[in-house]
C-alpha positions in Angstrom: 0.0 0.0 0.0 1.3 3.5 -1.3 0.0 6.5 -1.1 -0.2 8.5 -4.6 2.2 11.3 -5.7 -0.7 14.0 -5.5 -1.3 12.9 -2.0 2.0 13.7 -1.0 1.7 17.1 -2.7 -1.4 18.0 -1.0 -0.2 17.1 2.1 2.6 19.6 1.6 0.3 22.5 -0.2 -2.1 22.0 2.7 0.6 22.6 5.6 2.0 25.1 3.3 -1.1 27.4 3.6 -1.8 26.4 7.3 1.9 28.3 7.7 0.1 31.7 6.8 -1.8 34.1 8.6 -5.4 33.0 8.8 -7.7 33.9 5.6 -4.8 34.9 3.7 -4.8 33.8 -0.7 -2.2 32.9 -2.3 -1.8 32.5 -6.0 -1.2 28.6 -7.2 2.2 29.3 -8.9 3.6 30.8 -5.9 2.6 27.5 -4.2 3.9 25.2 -7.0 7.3 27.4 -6.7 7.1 27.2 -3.1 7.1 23.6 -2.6 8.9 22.4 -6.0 5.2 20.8 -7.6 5.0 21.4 -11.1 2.3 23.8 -11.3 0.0 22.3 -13.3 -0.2 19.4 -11.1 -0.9 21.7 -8.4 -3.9 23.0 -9.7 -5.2 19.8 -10.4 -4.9 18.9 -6.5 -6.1 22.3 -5.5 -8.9 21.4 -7.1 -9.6 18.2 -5.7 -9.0 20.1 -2.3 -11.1 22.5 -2.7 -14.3 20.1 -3.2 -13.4 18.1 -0.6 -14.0 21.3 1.2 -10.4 21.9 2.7 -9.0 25.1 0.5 -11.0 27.5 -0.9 -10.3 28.9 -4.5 -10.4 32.8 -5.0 -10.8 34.3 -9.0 -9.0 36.7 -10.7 -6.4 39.5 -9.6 -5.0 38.7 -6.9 -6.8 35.2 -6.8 -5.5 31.8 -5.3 -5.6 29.7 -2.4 -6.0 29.6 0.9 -7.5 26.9 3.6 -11.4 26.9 4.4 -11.0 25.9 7.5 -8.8 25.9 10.7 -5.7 23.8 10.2 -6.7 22.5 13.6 -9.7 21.1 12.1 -8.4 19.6 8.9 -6.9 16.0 9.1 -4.5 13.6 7.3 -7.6 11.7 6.6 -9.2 14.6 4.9 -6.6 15.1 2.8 -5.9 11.3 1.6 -9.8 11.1 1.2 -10.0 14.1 -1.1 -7.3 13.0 -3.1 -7.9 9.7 -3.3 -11.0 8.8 -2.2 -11.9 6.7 0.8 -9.5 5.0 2.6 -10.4 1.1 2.1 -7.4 -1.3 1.9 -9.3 -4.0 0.2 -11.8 -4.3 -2.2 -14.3 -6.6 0.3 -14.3 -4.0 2.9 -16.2 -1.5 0.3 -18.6 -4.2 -1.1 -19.6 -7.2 0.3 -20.0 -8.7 -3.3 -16.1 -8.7 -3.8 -15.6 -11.7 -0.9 -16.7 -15.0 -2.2 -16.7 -15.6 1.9 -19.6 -13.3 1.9 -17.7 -11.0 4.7 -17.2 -10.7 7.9 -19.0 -13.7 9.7 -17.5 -16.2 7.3 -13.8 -14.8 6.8 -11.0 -14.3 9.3 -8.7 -12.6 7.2 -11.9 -9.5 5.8 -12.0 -9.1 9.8 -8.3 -8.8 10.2 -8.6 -6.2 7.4 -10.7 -4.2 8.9 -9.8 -3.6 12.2 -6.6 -2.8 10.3 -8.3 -0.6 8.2 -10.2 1.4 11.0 -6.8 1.8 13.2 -5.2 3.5 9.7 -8.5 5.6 9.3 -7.6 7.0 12.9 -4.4 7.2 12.4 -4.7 9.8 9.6 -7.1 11.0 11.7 -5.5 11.8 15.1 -3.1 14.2 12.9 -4.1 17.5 12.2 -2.6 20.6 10.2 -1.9 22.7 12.8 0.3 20.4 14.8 2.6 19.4 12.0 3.0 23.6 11.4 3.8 23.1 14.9 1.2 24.5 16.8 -0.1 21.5 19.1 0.5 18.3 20.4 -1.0 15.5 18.5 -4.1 13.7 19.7 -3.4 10.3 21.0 
C-alpha cells in the first residue's frame, strides 16, 4: 500500500497554507514554486481540495488559495480522502460482493482487514494541520 504522488503534494500545499496568517490567498504558482510541484499538477490537486472542502479557490487578480477551514480542524484523513477517495485497503471492505466468503462472519482474514483498516483511518485522523506547522501536540 502507497499512497499517490498527488497525496504527498497535497499534504505539503495543505501545511504550506496552514503556515500563513489565517484567511490569507495565495496564487497557485507561488505555491507550485514554493514547494517544488509542477504547477499544473498543483492545480489539479487544489482542485480536488477544494471540493473536498479543505481550501477554498479565489478568482482573478490577486486570486488563489487559501484553507477553508482551521488547520486544527483539517486532518490527514481529509486530505488522503480528497485526493484519493476513501480509505479502504481492500476491495471486500467497500462491497460485500467482492468476498466470495460473503464478509465478515464467514472470513477471518476480511476481519483482520478491517480492524486494520479502522486503526489506519484513525491514524490519519488523530493528525491535524496545525500540529505538523507546529502548533499542538497531536491527539493520541
Amino acid at each position: 500500500m502507497q499512497l499517490n504522488q498527488a497525496t504527498d503534494y497535497a499534504f505539503r500545499a495543505v501545511l504550506y497554507l496552514s503556515m500563513q496568517p489565517p484567511g490569507e490567498v495565495i496564487e497557485a504558482r507561488a505555491i507550485a514554486g514554493s514547494l517544488v510541484i509542477p504547477n499544473r499538477f498543483l492545480l489539479k490537486i487544489m482542485r480536488l481540495l477544494a471540493k473536498g472542502g479543505i481550501v477554498r479557490s479565489f478568482q482573478g487578480v490577486g486570486g488563489g488559495y487559501a484553507l477553508a477551514r482551521n488547520p486544527g480542524e483539517i486532518t490527514l484523513k481529509d486530505v488522503v480522502e480528497a485526493i484519493e477517495g476513501p480509505i479502504r485497503i481492500n476491495k471486500c471492505l467497500v462491497d460485500p460482493a467482492y468476498c466470495n466468503r460473503q464478509g465478515v462472519p464467514h472470513c477471518a482474514v476480511h476481519q483482520a482487514l478491517g480492524s486494520i483498516q479502522d486503526v489506519l483511518a484513525q491514524e490519519f485522523a488523530s493528525h491535524n494541520f496545525q500540529q505538523l506547522a507546529g502548533g499542538e501536540e497531536p491527539k493520541i
